[in-house]
N, C-alpha and C positions, 0 to 999 in steps of 0.2 A: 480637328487639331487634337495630337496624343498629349496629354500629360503626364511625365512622372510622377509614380505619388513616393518614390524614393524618398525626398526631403522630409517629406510629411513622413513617414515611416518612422525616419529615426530619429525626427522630433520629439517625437512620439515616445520611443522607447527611451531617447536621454532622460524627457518629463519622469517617467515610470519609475526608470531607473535611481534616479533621486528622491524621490517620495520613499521607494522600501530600500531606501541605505539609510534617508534621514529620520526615518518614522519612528522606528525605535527608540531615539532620545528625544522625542518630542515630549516635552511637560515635567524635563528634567532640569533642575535647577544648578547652575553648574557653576561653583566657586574655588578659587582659589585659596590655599596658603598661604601663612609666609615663606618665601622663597627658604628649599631645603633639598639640598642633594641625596639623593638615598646612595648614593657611591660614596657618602662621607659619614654612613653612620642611619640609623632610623630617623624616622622622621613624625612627628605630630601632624594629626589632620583634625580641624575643630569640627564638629558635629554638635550644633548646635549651642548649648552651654555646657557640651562636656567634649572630650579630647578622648581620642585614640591614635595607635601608633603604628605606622607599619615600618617593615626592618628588609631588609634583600641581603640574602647573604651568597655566596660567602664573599669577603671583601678582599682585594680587590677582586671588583664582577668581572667575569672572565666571561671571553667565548667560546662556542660550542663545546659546555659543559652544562649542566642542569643546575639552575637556581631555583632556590627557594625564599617565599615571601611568607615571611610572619606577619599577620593581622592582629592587633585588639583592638579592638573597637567596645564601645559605650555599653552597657545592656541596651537592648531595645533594639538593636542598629544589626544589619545586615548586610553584607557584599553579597549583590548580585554578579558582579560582572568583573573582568579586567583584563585589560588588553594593555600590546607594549607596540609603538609607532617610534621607528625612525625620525628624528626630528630634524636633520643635517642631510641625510638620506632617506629614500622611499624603501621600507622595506617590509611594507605592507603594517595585516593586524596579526601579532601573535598570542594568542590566546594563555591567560594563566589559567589551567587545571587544579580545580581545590579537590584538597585530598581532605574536607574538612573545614569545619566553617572558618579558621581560624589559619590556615596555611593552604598555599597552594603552591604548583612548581611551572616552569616554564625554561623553556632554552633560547639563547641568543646567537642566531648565525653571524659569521664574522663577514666585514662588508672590506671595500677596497678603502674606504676612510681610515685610515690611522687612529683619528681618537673622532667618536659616535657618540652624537648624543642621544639618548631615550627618552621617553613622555610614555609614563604608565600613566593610563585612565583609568578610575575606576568611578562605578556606580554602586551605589548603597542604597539602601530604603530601611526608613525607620519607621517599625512597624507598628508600633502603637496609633500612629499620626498619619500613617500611610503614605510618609512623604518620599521622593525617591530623589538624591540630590548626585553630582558628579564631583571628582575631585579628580587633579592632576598633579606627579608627580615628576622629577624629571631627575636623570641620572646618566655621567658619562661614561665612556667605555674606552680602553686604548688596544690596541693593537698590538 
């Protein structure tokens, strides 16, 4: 008697395949805000007992033109990471580019939704403490 090991195969690689998508934020501690549109202005992110701010300009966030994201953030405190997810629609991870610890750019393709909502993730570590935590931001879009 033949058996497929098809099933088994792509068991297999589904497992795989979610361990190195989800591996990377493992042991990251991930908080919100209070609720802040970065489509309405900069926004506060508490980092521990001290606050920094990030800003998206230019306003209104238009599409398929290049934005720019200004950072401050706390001494101590670093961005590693930041990506921008469709939240309404799927339109993948789109990578911000720092030109600098403090600013990075990115572009936003325009989708068939009329008005798009965004969710910028970011991750930081704060390097005295060696602690690495996440924050999320969200912001609409109109067409």
């Amino acid at each position: 008697m033949k058996h497929s090991l098809w099933p088994l195969f792509l068991s297999f690689a589904a497992l795989m395949a979610s361990v190195f998508i989800f591996s990377d934020w493992s042991g990251v501690t991930t908080l919100n805000d209070e609720p802040c549109q970065l489509d309405q202005g900069s926004c506060p992110i508490q980092l521990g007992p001290r606050q920094g701010r990030i800003m998206l300009t230019p306003q209104p966030i238009p599409l398929e033109e290049e934005l720019t994201l200004q950072f401050e953030l706390p001494e101590g405190w670093q961005l590693n990471s930041a990506v921008i997810e469709g939240v309404n629609m799927y339109m993948g991870q789109i990578p911000v580019i720092f030109e600098g610890p403090n600013r990075g750019i990115t572009f936003l393709g325009a989708c068939s939704e009329p008005r798009m909502q965004w969710r910028l993730a970011l991750r930081l570590e704060q390097q005295d403490q060696n602690a690495t935590i996440s924050r999320e931001l969200y912001f609409t879009t109109q067409r």
